[in-house]
Wavefront OBJ file of the C-alpha trace (Angstrom):
o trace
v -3.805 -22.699 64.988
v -3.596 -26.409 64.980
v -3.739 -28.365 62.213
v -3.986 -32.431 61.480
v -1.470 -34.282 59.382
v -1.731 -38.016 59.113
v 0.959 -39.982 57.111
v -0.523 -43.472 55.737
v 2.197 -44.665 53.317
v 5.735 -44.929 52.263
v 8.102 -45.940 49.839
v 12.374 -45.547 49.275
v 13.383 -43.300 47.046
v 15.811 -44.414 44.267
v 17.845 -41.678 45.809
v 17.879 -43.449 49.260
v 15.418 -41.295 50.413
v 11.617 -41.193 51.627
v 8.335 -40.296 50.415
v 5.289 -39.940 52.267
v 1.542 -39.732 51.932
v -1.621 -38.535 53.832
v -4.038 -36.124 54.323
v -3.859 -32.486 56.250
v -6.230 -30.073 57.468
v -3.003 -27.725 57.234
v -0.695 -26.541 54.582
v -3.686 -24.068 53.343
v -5.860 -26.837 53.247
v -10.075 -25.949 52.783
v -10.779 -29.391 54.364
v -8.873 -32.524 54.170
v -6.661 -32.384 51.394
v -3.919 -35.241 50.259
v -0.597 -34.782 50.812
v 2.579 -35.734 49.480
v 6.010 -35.563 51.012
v 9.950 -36.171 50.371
v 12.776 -36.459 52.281
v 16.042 -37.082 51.476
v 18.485 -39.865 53.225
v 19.441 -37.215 56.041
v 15.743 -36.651 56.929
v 15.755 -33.188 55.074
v 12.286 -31.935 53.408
v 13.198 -32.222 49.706
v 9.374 -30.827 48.879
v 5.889 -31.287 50.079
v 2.593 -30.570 48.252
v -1.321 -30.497 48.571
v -3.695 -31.288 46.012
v -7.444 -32.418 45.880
v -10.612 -31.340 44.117
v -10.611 -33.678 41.425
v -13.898 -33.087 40.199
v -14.067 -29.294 41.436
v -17.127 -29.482 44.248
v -16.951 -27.136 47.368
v -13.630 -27.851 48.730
v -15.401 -26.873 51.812
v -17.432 -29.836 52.384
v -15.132 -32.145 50.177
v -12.559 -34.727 51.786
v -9.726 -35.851 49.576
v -7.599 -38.552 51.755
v -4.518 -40.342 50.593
v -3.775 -43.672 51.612
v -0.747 -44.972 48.691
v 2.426 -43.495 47.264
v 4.842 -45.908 44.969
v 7.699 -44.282 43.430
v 7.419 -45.388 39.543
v 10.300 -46.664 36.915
v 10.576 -43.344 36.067
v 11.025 -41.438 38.855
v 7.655 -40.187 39.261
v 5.121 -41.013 41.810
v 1.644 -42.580 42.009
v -0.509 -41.675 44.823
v -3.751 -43.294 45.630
v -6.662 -42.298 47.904
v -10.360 -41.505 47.718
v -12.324 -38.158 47.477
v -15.967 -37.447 48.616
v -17.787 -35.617 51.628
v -19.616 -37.055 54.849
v -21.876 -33.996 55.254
v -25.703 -34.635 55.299
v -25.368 -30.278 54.285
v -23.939 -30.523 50.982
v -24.328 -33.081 48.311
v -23.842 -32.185 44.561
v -23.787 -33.930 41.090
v -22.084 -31.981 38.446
v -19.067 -34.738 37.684
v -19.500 -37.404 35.506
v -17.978 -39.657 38.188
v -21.007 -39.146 39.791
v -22.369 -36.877 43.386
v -19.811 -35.426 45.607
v -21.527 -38.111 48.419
v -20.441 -40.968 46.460
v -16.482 -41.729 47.483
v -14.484 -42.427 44.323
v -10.703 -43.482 43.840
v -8.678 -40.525 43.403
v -4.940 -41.528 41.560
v -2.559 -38.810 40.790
v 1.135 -38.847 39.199
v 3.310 -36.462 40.451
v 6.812 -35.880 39.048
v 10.186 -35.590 40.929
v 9.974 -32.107 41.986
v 6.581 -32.667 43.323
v 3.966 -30.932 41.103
v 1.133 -32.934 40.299
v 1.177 -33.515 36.751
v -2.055 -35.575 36.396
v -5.088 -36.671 38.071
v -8.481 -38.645 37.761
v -11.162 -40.270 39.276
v -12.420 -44.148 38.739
v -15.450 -45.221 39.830
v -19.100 -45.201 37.850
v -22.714 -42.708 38.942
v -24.236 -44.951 41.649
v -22.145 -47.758 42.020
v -21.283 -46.656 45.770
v -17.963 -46.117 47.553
v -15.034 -46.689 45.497
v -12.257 -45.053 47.952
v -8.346 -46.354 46.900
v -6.626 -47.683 49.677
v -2.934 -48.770 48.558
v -1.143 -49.108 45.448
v 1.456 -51.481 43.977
v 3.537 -50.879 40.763
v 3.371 -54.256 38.031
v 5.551 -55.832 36.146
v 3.724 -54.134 32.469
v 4.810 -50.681 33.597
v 1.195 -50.014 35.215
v 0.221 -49.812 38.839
v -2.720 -52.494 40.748
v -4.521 -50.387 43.352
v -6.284 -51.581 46.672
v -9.937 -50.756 46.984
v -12.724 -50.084 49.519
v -15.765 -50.673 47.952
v -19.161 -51.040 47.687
v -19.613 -52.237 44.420
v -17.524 -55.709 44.229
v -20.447 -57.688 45.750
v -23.516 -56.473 48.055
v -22.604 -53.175 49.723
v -20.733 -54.109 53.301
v -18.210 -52.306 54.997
v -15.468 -54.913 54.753
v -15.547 -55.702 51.103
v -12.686 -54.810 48.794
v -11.652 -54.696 45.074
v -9.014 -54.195 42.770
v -8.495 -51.426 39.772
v -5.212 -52.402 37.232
v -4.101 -49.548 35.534
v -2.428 -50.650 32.554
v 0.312 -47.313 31.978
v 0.091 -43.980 33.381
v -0.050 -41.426 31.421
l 1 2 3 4 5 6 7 8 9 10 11 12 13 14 15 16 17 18 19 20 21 22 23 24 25 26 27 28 29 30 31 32 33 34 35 36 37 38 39 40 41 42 43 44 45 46 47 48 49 50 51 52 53 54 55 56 57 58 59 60 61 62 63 64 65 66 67 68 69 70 71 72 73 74 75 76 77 78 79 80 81 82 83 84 85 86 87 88 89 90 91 92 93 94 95 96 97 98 99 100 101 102 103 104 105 106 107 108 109 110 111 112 113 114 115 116 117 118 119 120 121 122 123 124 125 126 127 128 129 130 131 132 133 134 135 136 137 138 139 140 141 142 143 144 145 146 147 148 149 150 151 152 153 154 155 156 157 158 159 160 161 162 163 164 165 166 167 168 169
């Protein structure tokens, strides 16, 4: 049984380690879930973890791909990345984010032992793709993060935007 695991993004540890981010098809994954991923200086696996489904569509059909990880001040992590589906077969509209077809940014905090301990979309109903790309920490105590989107400008595939997050919760 083979399985897909792409790694996008890195940062040092405080603890002179690594963390990692991506997407799998494995780890118990329905489709392509994010990822998230420490080591320790020695190359050990300190933890890994999965998480997706933001806005609770058919985790069959939905894609939830990480791109950014940045370890905060406080020894947390911020992880960036963008959650839709490609499928002409399934397309639904229950979130106030807006249809499952629609890609939105996806940011989640997850502590030091690696359980997610929050999570959100950003992007408005019909404004287009909105998928996070990378993410930066800022000098208030918030994070900048890297967009693909449709909605800074006419809709092209090579325009890109910027969401400031003032503090994480």
């Amino acid at each position: 049984d083979q399985h897909n695991v792409q790694a996008y993004d890195f940062d040092q540890t405080d603890a002179g380690g690594f963390v990692f981010t991506g997407h799998t098809t494995g780890y118990n994954a329905d489709n392509w879930d994010c990822l998230a991923m420490e080591l320790d200086s020695a190359g050990n696996i300190l933890w890994n973890t999965t998480f997706g489904q933001p806005r609770d569509y058919d985790s069959t059909f939905i894609q939830d791909e990480c791109y950014g990880i940045r370890q905060t001040d406080e020894g947390h992590f911020v992880v960036v990345g963008g959650t839709g589906d490609t499928t002409s077969e399934y397309s639904a509209c229950e979130h106030e984010s807006g249809c499952s077809d629609e890609w939105k940014s996806y940011v989640i905090k997850i502590d030091e032992t690696g359980d997610v301990v929050w999570d959100t979309v950003y992007g408005e109903p019909a404004e287009g793709h909105n998928a996070a790309e990378y993410v930066d920490l800022t000098s208030d105590g918030g994070v900048i993060v890297f967009t693909d989107t449709d909605s800074q400008g006419a809709a092209q595939p090579n325009n890109f935007g910027f969401l400031k997050l003032s503090v994480l919760p």
